[in-house]
C-alpha angles and dihedrals in degrees: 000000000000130000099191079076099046086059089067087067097048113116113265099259088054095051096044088056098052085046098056091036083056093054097052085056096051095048117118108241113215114256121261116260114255111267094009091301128295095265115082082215087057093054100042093254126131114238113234134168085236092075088221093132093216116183111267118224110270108257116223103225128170133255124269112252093230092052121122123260108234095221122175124244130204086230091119111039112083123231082264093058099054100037085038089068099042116113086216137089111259131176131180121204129176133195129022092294093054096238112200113247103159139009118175123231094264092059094057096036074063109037108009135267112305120215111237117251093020108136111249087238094066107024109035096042087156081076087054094055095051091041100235090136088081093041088053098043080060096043090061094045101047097032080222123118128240137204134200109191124219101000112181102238121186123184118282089004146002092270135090110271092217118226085008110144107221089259095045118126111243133215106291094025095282123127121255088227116136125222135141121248135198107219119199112186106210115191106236130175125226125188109236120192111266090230104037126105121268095245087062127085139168104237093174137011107291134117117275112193123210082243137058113245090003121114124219115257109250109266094015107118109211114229113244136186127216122250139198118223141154128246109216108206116185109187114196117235101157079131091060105043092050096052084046086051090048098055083046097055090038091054087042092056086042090056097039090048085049091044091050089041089052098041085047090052091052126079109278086200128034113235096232111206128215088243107042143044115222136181132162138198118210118181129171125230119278113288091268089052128096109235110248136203108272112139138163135195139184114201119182112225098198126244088067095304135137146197122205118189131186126177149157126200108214114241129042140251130051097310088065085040091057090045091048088051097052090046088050097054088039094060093048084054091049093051097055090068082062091236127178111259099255091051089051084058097046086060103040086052096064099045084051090062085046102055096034124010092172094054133054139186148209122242139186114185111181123175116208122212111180084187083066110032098229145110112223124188160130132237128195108208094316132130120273128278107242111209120193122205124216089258090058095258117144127196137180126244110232126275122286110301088216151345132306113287110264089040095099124183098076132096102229108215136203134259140185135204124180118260114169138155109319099019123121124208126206124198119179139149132245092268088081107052104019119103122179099227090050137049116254112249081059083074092039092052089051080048097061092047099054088044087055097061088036112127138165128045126343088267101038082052085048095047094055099039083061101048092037077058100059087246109164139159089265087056109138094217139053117254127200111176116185113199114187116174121200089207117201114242121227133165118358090350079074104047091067102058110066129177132197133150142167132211112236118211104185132242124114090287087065090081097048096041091045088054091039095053092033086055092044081047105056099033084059092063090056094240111166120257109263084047098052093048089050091053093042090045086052092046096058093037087064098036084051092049089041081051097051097036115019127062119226145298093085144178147190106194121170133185149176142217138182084274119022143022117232120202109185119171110194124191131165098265118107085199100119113212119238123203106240129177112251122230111229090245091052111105085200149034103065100096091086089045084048097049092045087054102060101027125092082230141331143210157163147216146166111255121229098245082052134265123075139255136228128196140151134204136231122193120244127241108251116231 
């Protein structure tokens, strides 16, 4: 193998230097002056009247700027001497079979010594393993190089020396000691002697002769032959690989630690209504993914009534999972005041700047009254709410009602879509219907026509919204889905919701009238006795307070689930009762306490026209 030839492959810098450093040596230098020159300057000597011609001291002076630069060349090491040094594996192969004609000595310190003119297949099986033959086979077709990145490479093969200690020698001298390797296969040519066998290559500069044993005569060139081979260069980058493992396992714990964090934040158990039928998905980005901030929530409001919540803090990681954490249990505090929608969000925006002011979220709120038919809600930035009919028809909410929560400086507004008996609701976030190579109403609008051919329960409906979208667990994105369902009662179902109100006009008759129709009510529905005089006891304790503190119009209206009776008296006064203690000399202000007292719970809340309601609740017997 020649090098002469390799130079011709060096990079350009390189090539320019050893010109020039060829040139220098090539220069003519001018011939010495006779006799050291005729200047004593010129011979070193000190000029002195004596004559005496003693050496002169010997003057530093500097270089001329147009002298030549004395640079060393690579003219005189052999291809041994320099892959001989390199800390790398490196195997040289000729022909179509890949004889072998040269391994360094890190190749065999790894692997073993290789006999020269063996073909790859058979000797280097270690190539075999990592599937470079084929890789090779195309490098000496094409003249072009190829690479295969982080290849596992053990001692004396690709494979696991079992019961080997990491300094064990392993079969064919080599160490079993395990690393990765990144291989390149370079094409190379080699001059082979024209008349020598085929098993026999010249892997350095030296002198073949035709003969074996035999030594070129002196002056005699031997004739030679070009031949393509490969060079096969494995650089060892174990290190890197392992620090590259390592950030992998660390960003793998974080996640872990943020999905945990997340899957802890959200409800571990649905609240399931009287009236609804409710189930969510929530699933986490793929595993290269950072968690992000999705959440859902269902709150039950009491008389009947019910909050559903979806949301997603921008950003990943924990942090988005913390945010999301503290929005969530805001808006379960909120609720609790029994706010419209658009006030829950007013508050919650400006939590939202508190806690973050650099991250902001999405938020639907919608409130559910099975007494009005209707979804009301507000939503902060965040994707539509698609409500199906019992007919199959879907239809869109209408568009945000204000900005994205941590904005500020904007007055959120309420909104209503019907939702009656038969009817199914569907909340999600945009990790559901956004791609990144479409917009995303483009995905909303996919959404609606899945939704539109959904049947069966609320998590039969999630689970195929999810598969119909291409969701998967490689899926770049968080996805929170939210399926309620309004189902029409029929049969005995029926027979277990009950409705009945009366409209109250005042005057000292309203009291008696409210416990007469409250006692015919309830003893309709066949409720036992102790049961019926607590509901009737809590009737005429609201109509009286209604009396004494509300202004007209007002109503008693009870009802009854599978699970709970609800007594709520409304009248046109914003004034919200507040349970007090009653002194013993006070004639009033004991009815709330009262009610408090016997009921399962109690509330209150300003209606939307104007004006408030208050109601209480009383558990059902089970069967």
């Amino acid at each position: 193998m020649n090098f002469t030839r390799w130079s011709a492959r060096l990079p350009r810098t390189q090539r320019r230097t050893g010109a020039r450093a060829d040139r220098a040596a090539r220069r003519p230098q001018p011939a010495p002056t006779p006799g050291g020159g005729s200047v004593p300057a010129a011979r070193g000597e000190r000029a002195d009247p004596a004559g005496r011609g003693e050496p002169a001291p010997a003057a530093v002076t500097a270089p001329e700027p147009d002298a030549p630069v004395a640079v060393p060349t690579l003219d005189g090491l052999s291809v041994h001497d320099v892959l001989g040094q390199v800390p790398a594996l490196v195997a040289v192969v000729y022909g179509p079979d890949h004889r072998i004609a040269y391994t360094n000595d890190a190749y065999a310190d790894l692997f073993g010594r290789r006999a020269p003119g063996a073909p790859a297949g058979q000797a280097l099986p270690e190539l075999t393993e990592l599937g470079l033959l084929p890789l090779m086979d195309q490098v000496l077709r094409s003249g072009k190089p190829r690479t295969v990145k982080s290849r596992r490479v053990s001692a004396a093969g690709t494979g696991t020396v079992p019961g080997s200690e990491p300094d064990a020698v392993a079969p064919g001298g080599g160490r079993s000691r395990h690393g990765y390797y990144t291989f390149t296969c370079s094409p190379i040519e080699m001059t082979l002697p024209a008349t020598a066998r085929p098993a026999v290559a010249v892997a350095a500069d030296s002198t073949v002769t035709t003969e074996p044993g035999a030594a070129a005569e002196p002056g005699v060139a031997t004739a030679t032959a070009p031949v393509r081979g490969v060079l096969v260069f494995g650089a060892d980058v174990t290190d890197q690989v392992e620090a590259a493992e390592r950030l992998r396992a660390s960003e793998r714990l974080q996640r872990e630690a943020a999905v945990t964090l997340q899957r802890s934040l959200l409800p571990q158990e649905l609240e399931q209504p009287d009236d609804l039928r409710i189930a969510a998905t929530y699933q986490p980005g793929g595993t290269e993914t950072a968690v992000g901030g999705d959440w859902y929530d269902v709150i039950t409001l009491g008389a009947g009534r019910t909050a559903l919540v979806i949301g997603d803090v921008m950003g990943r990681g924990v942090r988005a999972a913390a945010v999301m954490g503290q929005l969530r249990t805001a808006v379960r505090a909120y609720a609790r005041l029994d706010l419209p929608p658009h006030e829950v969000l007013q508050l919650l925006d400006g939590l939202a700047a508190e806690i973050d002011a650099n991250q902001i979220a999405t938020c639907v709120y919608a409130v559910h009254d099975p007494n009005e038919g209707r979804l009301v809600y507000a939503s902060a930035g965040h994707l539509p709410i698609l409500v199906r009919d019992q007919d199959g028809t879907v239809r869109r909410a209408a568009e945000p009602t204000g900005p994205p929560l941590g904005t500020g400086g904007w007055l959120h507004t309420s909104g209503s879509v019907p939702f009656g008996p038969g009817a199914s609701a569907v909340l999600y976030t945009d990790g559901l219907v956004e791609r990144r190579d479409k917009d995303i109403y483009d995905g909303v609008g996919a959404l609606e026509r899945v939704f539109a051919g959904a049947t069966g329960s609320p998590q039969v409906m999630c689970d195929r919204l999810i598969r119909a979208l291409g969701i998967t667990a490689e899926h770049d994105d968080d996805v929170a889905v939210l399926v309620l369902q309004h189902p029409a009662r029929t049969g005995h179902d029926a027979e277990l919701f009950h409705n009945a109100a009366l409209e109250l006009l005042g005057g000292v008759e309203a009291a008696p009238r409210a416990r007469a129709f409250a006692s015919g009510v309830l003893a309709s529905w066949r409720f036992p006795t102790e049961l019926r005089d607590l509901g009737v006891l809590a009737a005429s304790e609201l109509v009286a307070n209604s009396l004494q503190h509300g202004t007209p119009p007002m109503r008693l209206r009870l009802r009854r689930t599978n699970r709970r009776l609800i007594i709520e008296v409304t009248d046109g006064d914003e004034h919200l009762p507040r349970r007090r203690r009653a002194e013993p000399v006070d004639e009033a202000g004991r009815g709330i306490s009262i009610v408090a007292t016997i009921a399962s719970s109690w509330g209150c809340r300003r209606t939307p026209g104007g004006g408030k309601a208050v109601w209480c609740e009383f558990a059902l017997p089970a069967d």
